[in-house]
MOPAC internal coordinates of N, CA, C and O (Angstrom, degrees):
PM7 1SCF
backbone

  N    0.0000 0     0.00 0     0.00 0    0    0    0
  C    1.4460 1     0.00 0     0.00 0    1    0    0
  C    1.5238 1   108.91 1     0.00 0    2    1    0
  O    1.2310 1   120.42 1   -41.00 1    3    2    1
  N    1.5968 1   116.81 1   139.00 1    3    2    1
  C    1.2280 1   114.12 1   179.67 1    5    3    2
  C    1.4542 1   119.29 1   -68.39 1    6    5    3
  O    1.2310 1   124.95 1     9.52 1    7    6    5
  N    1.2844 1   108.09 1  -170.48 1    7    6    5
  C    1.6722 1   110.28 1   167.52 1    9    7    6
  C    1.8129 1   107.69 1   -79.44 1   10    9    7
  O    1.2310 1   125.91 1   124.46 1   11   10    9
  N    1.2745 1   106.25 1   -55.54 1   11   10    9
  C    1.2533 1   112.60 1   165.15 1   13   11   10
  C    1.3981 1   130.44 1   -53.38 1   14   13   11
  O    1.2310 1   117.58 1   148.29 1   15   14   13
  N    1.2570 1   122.22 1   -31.71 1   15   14   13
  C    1.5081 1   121.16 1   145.00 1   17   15   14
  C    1.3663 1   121.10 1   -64.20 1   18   17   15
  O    1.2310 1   119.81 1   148.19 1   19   18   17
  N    1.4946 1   117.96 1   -31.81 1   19   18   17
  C    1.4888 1    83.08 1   160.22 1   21   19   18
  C    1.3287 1   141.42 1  -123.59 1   22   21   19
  O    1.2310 1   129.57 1  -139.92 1   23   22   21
  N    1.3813 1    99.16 1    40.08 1   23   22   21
  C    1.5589 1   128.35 1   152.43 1   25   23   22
  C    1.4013 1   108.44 1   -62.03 1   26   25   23
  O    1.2310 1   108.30 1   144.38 1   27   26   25
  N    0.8935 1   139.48 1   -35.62 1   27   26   25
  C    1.6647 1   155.88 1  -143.09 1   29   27   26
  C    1.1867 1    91.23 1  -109.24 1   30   29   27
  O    1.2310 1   117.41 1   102.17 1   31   30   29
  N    1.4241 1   122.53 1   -77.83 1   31   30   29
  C    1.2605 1   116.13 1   164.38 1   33   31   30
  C    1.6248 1   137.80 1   -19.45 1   34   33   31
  O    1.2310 1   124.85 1   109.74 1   35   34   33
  N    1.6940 1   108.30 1   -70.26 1   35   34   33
  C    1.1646 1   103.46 1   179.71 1   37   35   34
  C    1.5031 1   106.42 1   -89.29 1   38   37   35
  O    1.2310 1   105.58 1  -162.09 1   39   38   37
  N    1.4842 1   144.34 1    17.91 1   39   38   37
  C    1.4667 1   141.06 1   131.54 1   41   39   38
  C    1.5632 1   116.50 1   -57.04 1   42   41   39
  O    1.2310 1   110.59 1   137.46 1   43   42   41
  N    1.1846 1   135.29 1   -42.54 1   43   42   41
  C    1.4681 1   133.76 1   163.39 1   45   43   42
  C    1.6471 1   112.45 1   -62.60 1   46   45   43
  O    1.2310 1   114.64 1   115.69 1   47   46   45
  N    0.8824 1   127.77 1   -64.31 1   47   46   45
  C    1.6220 1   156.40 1   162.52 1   49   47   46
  C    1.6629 1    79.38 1   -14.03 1   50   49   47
  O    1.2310 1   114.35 1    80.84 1   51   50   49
  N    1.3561 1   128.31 1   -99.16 1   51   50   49
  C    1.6474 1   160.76 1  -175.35 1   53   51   50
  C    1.7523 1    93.38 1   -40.58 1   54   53   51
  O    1.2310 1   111.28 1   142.68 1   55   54   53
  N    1.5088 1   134.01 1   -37.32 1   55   54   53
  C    1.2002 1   116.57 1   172.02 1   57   55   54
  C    1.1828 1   150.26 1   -83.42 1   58   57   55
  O    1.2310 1   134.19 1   165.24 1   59   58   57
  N    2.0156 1    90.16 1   -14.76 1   59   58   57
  C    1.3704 1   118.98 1  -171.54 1   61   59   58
  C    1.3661 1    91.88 1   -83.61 1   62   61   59
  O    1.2310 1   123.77 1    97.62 1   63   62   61
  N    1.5258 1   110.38 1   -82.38 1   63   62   61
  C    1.6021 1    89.46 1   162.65 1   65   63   62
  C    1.4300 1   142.70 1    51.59 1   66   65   63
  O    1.2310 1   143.80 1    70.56 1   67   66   65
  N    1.8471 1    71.37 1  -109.44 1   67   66   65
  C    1.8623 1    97.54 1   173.88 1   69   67   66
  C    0.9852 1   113.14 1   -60.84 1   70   69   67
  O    1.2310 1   103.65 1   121.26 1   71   70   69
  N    1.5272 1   147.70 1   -58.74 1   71   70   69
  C    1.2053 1   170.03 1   -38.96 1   73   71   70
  C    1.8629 1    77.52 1  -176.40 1   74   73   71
  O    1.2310 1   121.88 1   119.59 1   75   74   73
  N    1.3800 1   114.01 1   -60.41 1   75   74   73
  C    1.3889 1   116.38 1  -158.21 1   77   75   74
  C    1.7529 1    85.89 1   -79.30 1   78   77   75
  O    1.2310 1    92.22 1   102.61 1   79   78   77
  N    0.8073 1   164.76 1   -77.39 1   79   78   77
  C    1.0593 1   154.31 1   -76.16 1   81   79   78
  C    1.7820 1    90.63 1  -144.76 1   82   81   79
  O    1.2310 1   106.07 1   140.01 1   83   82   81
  N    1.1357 1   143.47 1   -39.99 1   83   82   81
  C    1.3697 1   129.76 1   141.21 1   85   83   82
  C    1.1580 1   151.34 1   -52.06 1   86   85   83
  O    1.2310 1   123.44 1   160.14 1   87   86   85
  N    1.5892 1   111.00 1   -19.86 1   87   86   85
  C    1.4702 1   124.88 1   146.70 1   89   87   86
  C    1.3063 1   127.88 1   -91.55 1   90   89   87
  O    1.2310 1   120.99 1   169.00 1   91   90   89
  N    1.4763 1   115.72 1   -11.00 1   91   90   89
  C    1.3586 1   116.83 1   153.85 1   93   91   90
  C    1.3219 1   109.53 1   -64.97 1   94   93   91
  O    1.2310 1   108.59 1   123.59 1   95   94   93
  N    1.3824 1   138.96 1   -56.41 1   95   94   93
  C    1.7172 1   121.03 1   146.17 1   97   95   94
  C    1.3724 1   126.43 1     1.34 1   98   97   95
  O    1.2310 1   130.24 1    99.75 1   99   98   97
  N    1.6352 1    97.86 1   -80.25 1   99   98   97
  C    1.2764 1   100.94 1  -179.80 1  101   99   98
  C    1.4119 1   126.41 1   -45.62 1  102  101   99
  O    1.2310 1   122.79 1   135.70 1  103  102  101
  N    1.5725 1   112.25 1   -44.30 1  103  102  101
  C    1.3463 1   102.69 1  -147.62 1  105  103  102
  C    1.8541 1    84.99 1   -86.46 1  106  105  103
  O    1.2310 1   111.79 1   135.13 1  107  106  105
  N    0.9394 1   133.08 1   -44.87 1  107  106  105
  C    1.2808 1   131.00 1   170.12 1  109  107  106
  C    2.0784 1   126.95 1   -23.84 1  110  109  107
  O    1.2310 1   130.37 1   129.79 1  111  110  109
  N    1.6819 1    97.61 1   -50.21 1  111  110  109
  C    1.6111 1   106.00 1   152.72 1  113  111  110
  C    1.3745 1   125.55 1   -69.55 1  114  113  111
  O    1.2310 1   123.10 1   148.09 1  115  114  113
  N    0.8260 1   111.65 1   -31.91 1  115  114  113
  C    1.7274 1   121.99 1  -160.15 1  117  115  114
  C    1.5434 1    92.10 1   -91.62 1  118  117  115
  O    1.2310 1   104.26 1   114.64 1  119  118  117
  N    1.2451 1   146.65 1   -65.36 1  119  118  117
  C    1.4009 1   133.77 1  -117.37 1  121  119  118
  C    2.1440 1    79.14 1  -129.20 1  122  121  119
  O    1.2310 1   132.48 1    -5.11 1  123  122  121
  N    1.4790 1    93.50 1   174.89 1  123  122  121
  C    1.4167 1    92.78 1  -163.26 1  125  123  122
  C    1.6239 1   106.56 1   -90.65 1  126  125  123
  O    1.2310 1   116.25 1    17.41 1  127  126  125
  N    1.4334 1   124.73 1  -162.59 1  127  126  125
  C    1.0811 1   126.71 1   175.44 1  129  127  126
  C    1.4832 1   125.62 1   -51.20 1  130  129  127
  O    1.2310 1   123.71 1   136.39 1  131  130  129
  N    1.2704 1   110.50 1   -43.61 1  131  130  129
  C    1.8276 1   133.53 1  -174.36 1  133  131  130
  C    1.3253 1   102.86 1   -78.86 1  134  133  131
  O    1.2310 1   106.83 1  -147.43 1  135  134  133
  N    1.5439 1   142.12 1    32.57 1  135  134  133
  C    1.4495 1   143.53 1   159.31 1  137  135  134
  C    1.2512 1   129.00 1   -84.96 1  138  137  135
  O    1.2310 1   130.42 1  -169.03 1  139  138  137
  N    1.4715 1    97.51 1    10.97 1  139  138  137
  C    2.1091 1   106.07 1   172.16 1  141  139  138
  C    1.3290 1    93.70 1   -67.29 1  142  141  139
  O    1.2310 1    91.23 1  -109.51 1  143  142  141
  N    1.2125 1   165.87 1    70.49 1  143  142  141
  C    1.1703 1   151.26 1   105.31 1  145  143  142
  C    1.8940 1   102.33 1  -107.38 1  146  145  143
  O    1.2310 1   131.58 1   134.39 1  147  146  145
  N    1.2046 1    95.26 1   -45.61 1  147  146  145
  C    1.6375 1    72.12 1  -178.03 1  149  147  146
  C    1.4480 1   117.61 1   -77.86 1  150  149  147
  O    1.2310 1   117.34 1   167.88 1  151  150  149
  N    1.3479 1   122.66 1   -12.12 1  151  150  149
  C    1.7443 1   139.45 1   149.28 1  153  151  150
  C    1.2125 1   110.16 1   -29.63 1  154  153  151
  O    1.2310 1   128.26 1   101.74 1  155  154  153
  N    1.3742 1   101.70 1   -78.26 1  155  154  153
  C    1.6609 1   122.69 1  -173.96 1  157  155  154
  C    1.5580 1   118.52 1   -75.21 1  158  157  155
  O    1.2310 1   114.61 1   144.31 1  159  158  157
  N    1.3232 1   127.83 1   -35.69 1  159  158  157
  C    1.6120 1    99.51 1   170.45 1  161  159  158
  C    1.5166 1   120.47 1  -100.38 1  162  161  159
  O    1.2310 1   124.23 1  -143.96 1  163  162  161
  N    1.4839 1   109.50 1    36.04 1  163  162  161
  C    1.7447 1   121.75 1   142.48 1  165  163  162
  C    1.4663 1   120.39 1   -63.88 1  166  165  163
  O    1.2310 1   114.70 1   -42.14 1  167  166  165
  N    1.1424 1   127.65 1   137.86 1  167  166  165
  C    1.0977 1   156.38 1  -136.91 1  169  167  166
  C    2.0131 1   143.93 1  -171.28 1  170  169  167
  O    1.2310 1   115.13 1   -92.15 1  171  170  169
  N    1.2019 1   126.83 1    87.85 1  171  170  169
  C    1.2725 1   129.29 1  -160.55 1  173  171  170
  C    1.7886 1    93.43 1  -116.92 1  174  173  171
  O    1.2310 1   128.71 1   -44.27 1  175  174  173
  N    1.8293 1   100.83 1   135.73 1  175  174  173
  C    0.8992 1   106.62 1  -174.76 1  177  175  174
  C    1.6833 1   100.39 1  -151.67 1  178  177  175
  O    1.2310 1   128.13 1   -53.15 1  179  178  177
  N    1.8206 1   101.96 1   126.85 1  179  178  177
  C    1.8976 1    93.81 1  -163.07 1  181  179  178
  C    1.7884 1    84.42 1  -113.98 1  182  181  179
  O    1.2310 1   122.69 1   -45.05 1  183  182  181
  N    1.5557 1   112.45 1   134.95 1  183  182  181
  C    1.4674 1   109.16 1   173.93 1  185  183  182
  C    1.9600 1    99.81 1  -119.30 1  186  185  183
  O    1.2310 1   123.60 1   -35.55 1  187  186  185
  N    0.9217 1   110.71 1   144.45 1  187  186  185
  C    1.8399 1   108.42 1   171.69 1  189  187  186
  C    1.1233 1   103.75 1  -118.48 1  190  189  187
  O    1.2310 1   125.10 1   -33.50 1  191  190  189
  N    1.6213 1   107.82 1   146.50 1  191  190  189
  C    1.7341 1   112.72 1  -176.31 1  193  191  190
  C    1.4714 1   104.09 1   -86.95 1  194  193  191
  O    1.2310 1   135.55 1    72.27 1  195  194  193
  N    1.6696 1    87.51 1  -107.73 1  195  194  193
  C    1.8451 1   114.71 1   152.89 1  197  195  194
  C    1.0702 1   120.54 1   -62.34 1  198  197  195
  O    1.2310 1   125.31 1    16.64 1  199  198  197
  N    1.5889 1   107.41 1  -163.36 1  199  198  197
  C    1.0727 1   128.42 1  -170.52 1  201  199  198
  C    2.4892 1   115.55 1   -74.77 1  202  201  199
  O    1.2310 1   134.48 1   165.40 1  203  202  201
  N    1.0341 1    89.59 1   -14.60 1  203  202  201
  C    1.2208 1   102.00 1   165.25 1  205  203  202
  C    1.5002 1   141.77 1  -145.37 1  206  205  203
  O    1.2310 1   129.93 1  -156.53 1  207  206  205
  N    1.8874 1    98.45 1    23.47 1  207  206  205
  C    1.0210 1   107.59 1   175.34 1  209  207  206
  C    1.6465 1   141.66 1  -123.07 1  210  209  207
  O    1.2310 1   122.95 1   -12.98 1  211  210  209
  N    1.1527 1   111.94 1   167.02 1  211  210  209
  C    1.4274 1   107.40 1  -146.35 1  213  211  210
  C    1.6886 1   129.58 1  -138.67 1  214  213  211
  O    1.2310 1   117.23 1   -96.65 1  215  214  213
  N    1.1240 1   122.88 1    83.35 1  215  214  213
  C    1.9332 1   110.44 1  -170.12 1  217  215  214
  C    1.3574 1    99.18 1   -86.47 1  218  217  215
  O    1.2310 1   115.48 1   -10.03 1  219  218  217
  N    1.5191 1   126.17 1   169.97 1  219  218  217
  C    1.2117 1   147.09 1   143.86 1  221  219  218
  C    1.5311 1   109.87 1  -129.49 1  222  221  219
  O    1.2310 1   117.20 1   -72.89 1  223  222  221
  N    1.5216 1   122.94 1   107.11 1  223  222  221
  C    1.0753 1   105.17 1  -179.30 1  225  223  222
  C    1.8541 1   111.50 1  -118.94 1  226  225  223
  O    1.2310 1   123.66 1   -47.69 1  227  226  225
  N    1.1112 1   110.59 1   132.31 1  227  226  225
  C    1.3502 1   116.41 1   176.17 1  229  227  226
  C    1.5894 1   125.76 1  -109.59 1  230  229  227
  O    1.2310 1   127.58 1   -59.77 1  231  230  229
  N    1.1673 1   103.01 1   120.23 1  231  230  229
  C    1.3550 1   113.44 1  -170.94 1  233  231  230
  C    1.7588 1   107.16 1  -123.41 1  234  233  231
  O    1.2310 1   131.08 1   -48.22 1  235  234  233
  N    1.3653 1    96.22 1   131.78 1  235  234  233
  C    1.5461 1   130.32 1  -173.21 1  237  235  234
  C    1.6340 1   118.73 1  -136.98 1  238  237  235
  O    1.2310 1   124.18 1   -22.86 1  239  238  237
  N    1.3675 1   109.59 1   157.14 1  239  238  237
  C    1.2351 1   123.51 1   168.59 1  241  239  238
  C    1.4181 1   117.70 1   -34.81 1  242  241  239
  O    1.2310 1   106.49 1   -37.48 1  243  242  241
  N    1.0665 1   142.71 1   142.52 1  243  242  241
  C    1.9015 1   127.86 1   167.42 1  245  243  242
  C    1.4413 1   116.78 1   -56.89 1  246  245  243
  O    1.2310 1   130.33 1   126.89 1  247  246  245
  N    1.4658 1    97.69 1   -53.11 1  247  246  245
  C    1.5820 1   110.53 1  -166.82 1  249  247  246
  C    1.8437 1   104.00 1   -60.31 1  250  249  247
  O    1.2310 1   117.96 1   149.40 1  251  250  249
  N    1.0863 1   121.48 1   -30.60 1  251  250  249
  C    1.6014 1   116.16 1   151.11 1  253  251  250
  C    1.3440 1   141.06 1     6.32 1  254  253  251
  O    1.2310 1   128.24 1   123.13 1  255  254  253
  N    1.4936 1   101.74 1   -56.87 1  255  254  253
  C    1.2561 1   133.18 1  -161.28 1  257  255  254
  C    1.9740 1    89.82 1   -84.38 1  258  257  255
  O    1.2310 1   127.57 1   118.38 1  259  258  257
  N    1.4827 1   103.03 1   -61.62 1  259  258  257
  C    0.8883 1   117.28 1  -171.82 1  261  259  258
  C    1.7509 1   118.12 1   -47.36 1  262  261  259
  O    1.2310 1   122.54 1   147.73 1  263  262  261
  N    1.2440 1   112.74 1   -32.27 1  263  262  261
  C    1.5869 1   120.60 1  -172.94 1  265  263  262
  C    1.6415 1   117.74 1   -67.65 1  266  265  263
  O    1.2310 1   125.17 1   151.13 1  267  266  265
  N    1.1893 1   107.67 1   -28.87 1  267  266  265
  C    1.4828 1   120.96 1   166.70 1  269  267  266
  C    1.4395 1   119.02 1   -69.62 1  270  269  267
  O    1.2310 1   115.10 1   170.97 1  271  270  269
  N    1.0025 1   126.90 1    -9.03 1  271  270  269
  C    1.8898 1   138.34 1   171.24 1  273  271  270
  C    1.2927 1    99.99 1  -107.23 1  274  273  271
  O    1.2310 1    99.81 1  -178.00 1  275  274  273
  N    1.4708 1   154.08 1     2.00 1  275  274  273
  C    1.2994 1   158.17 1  -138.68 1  277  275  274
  C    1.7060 1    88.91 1  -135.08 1  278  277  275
  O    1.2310 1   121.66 1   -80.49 1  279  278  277
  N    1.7259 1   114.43 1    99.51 1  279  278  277
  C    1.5625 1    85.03 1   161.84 1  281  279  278
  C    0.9758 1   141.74 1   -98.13 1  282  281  279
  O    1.2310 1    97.33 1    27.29 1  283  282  281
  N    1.3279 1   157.92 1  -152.71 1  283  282  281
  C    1.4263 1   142.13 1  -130.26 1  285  283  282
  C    1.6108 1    86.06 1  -135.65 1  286  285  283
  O    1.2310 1   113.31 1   -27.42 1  287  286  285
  N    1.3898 1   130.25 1   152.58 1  287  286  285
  C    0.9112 1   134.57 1  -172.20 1  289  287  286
  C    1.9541 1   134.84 1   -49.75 1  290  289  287
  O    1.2310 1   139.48 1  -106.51 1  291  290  289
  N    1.3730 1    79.82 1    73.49 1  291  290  289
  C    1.4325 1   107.36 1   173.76 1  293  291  290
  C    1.5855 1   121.65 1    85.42 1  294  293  291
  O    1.2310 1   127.72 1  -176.94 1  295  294  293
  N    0.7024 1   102.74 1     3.06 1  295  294  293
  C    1.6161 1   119.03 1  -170.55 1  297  295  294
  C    1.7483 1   103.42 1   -95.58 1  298  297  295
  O    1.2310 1   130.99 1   -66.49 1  299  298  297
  N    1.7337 1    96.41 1   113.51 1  299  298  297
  C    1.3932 1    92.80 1  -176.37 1  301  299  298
  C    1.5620 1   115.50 1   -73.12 1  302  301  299
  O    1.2310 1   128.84 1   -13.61 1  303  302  301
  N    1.9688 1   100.58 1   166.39 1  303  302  301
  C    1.1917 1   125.42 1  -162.40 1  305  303  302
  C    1.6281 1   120.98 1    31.29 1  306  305  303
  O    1.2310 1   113.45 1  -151.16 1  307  306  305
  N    1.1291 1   129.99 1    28.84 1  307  306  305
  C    1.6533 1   146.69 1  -155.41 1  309  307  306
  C    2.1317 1    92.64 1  -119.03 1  310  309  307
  O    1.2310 1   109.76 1   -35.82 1  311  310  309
  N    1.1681 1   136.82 1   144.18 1  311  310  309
  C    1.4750 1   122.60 1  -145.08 1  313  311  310
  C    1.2849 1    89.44 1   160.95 1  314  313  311
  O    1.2310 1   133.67 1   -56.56 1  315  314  313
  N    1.1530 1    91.18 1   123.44 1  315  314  313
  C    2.2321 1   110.27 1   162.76 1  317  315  314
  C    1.0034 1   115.88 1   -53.63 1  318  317  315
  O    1.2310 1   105.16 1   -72.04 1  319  318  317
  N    1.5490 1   145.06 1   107.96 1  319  318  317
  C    1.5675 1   154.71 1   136.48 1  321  319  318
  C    1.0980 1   100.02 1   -41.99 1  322  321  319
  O    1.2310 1   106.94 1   -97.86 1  323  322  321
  N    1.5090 1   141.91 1    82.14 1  323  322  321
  C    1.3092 1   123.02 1   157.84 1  325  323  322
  C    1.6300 1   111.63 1  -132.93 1  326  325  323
  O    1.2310 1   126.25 1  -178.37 1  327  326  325
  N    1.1778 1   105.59 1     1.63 1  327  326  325
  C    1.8443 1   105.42 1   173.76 1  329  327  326
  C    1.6238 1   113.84 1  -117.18 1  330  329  327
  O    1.2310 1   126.75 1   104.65 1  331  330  329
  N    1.3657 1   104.62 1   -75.35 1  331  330  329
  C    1.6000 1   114.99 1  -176.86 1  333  331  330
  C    1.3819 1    99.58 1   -58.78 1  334  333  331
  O    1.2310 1    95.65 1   156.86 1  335  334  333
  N    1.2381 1   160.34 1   -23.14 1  335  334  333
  C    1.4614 1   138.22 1  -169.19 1  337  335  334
  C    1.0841 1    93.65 1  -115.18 1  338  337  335
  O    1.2310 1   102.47 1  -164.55 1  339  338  337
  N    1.2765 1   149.70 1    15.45 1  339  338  337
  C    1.4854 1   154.07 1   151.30 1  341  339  338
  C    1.3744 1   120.38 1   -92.26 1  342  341  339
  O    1.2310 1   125.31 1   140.55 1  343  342  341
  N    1.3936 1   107.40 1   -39.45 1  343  342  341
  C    1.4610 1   118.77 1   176.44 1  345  343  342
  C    1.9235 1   115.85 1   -70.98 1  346  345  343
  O    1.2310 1   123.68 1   123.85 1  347  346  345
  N    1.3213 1   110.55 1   -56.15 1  347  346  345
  C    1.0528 1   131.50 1  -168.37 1  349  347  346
  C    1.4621 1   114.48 1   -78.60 1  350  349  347
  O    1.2310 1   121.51 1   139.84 1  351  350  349
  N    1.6151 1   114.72 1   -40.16 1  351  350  349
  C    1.3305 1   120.99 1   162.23 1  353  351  350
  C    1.5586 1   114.60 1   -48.79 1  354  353  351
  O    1.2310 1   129.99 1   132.93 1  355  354  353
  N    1.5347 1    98.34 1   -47.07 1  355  354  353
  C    2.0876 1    94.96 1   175.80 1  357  355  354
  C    1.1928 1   119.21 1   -66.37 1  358  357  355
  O    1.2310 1   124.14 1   148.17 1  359  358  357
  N    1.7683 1   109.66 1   -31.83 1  359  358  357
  C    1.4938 1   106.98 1   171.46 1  361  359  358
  C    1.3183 1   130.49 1   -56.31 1  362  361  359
  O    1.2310 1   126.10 1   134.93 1  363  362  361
  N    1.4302 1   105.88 1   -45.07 1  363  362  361
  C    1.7154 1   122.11 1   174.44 1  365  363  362
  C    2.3025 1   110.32 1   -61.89 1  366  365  363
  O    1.2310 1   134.15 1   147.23 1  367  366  365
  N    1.3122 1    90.25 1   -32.77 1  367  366  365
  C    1.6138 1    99.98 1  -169.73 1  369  367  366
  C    1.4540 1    92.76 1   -61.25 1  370  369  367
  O    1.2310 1   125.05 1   119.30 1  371  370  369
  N    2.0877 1   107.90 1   -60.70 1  371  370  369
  C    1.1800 1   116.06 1  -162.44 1  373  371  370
  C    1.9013 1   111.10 1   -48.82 1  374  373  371
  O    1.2310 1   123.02 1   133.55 1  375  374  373
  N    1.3827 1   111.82 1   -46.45 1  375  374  373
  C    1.3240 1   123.13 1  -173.69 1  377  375  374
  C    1.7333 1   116.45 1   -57.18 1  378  377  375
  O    1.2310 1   121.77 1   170.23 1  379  378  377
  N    1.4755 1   114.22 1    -9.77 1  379  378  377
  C    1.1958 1   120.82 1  -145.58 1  381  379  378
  C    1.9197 1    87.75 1  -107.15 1  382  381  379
  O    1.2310 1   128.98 1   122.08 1  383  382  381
  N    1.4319 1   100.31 1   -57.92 1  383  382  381
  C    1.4031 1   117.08 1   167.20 1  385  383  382
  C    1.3529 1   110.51 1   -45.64 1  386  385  383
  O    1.2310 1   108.76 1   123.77 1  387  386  385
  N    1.0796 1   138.64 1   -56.23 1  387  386  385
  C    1.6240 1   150.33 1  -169.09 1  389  387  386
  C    1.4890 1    97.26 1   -56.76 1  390  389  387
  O    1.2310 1   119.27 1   116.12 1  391  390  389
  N    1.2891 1   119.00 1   -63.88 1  391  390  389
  C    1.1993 1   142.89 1  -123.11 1  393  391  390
  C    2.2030 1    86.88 1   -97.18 1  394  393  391
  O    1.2310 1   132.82 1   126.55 1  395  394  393
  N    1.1442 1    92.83 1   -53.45 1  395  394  393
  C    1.9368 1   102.38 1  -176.98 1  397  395  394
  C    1.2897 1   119.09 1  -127.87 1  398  397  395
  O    1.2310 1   123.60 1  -150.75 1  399  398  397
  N    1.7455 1   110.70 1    29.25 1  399  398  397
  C    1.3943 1    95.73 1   164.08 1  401  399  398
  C    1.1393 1   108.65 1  -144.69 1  402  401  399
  O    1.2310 1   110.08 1  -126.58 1  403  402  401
  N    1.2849 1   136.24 1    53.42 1  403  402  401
  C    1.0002 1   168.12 1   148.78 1  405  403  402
  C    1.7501 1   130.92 1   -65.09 1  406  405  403
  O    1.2310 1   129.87 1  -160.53 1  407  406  405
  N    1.4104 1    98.58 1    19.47 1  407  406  405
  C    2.0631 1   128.89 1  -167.77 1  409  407  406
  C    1.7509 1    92.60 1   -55.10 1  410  409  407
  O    1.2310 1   144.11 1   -37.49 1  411  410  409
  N    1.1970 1    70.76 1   142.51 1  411  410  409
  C    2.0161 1    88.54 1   149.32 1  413  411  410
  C    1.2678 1   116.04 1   -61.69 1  414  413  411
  O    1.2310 1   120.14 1   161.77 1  415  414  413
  N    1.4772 1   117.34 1   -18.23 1  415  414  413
  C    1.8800 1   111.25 1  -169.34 1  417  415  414
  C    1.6660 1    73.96 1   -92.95 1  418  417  415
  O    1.2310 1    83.46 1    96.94 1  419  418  417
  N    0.8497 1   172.15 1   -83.06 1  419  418  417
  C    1.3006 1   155.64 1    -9.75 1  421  419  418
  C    1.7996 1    83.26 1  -168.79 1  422  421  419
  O    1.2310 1   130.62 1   113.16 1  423  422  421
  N    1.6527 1    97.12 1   -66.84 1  423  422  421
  C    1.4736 1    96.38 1  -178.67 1  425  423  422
  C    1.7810 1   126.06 1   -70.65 1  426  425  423
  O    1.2310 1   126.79 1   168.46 1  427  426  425
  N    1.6721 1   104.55 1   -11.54 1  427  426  425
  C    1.4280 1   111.09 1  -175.82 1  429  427  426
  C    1.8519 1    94.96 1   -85.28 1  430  429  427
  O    1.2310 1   124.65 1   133.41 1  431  430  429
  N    1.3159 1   108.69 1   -46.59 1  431  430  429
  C    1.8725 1    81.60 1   167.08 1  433  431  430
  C    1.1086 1   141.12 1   -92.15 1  434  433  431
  O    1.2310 1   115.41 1  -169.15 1  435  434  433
  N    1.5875 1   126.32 1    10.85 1  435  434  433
  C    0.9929 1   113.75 1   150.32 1  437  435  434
  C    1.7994 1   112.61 1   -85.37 1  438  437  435
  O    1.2310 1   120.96 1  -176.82 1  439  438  437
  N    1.0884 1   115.76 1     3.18 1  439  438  437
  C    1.6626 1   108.76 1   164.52 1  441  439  438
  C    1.5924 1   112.55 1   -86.41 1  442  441  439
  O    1.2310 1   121.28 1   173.11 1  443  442  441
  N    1.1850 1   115.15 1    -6.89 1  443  442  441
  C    1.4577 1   119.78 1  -168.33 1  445  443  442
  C    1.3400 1    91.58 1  -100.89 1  446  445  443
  O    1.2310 1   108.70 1   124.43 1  447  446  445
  N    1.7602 1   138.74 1   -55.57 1  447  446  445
  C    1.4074 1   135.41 1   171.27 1  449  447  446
  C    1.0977 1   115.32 1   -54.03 1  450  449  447
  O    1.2310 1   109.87 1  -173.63 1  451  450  449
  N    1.6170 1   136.61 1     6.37 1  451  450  449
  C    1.6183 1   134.90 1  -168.78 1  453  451  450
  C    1.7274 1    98.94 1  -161.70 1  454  453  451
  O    1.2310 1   119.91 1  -106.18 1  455  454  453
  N    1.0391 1   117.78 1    73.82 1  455  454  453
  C    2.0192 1   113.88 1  -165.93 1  457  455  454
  C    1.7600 1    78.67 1   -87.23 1  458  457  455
  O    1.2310 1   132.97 1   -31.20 1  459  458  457
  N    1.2278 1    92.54 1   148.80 1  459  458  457
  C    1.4447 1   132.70 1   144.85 1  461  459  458
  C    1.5703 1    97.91 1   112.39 1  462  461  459
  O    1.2310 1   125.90 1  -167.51 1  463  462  461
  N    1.3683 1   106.26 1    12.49 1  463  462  461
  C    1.6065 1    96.61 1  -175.11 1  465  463  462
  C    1.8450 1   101.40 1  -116.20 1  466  465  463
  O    1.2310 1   123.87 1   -25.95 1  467  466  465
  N    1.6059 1   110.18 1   154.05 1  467  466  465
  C    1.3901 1   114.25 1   167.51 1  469  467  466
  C    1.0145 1   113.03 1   -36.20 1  470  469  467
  O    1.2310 1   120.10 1   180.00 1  471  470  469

């Protein structure tokens, strides 16, 4: 695996993460006691191809999607943040990382955490 593959790598790895562990927040404030299912079938999974490639795939409940259009007990325009600004925020983060953080310091330690490779 390259260096640059696994830059990619541990940038997905580092977003899911976050991604998991800040909307587990959320959904924990927001939604009521009985949310061990939408708790529990969250899910982050990073696969690498080649030499510059990269999935993050996240898999959730359906109805998920749905809880963020659902508003909160009666109180106008007021609505659960727990999918689209979790989802899309990692997308924009992930793109940002990919895109400008990609340094020479960046590539000299991950050659120093993995010696003998390009």
């Amino acid at each position: 695996m390259s260096v640059k593959a696994r830059f990619i790598a541990q940038t997905l790895e580092k977003a899911g993460a976050d991604m998991m562990s800040r909307q587990g927040s959320a959904i924990a404030t927001l939604t009521s006691e009985r949310s061990g299912r939408l708790l529990g079938a969250r899910s982050i999974e990073v696969s690498t191809g080649g030499d510059a490639e990269g999935r993050l795939t996240f898999t959730h409940t359906v109805y998920e999607r749905f809880l963020d259009m659902r508003r909160l007990g009666g109180v106008k325009h007021k609505r659960r943040r727990i999918h689209n600004r979790f989802v899309f925020g990692m997308y924009s983060s992930i793109a940002a990382r990919l895109m400008y953080g990609f340094t020479q310091e960046v590539i000299d330690a991950i050659k120093k955490d993995w010696p003998g490779e390009k």
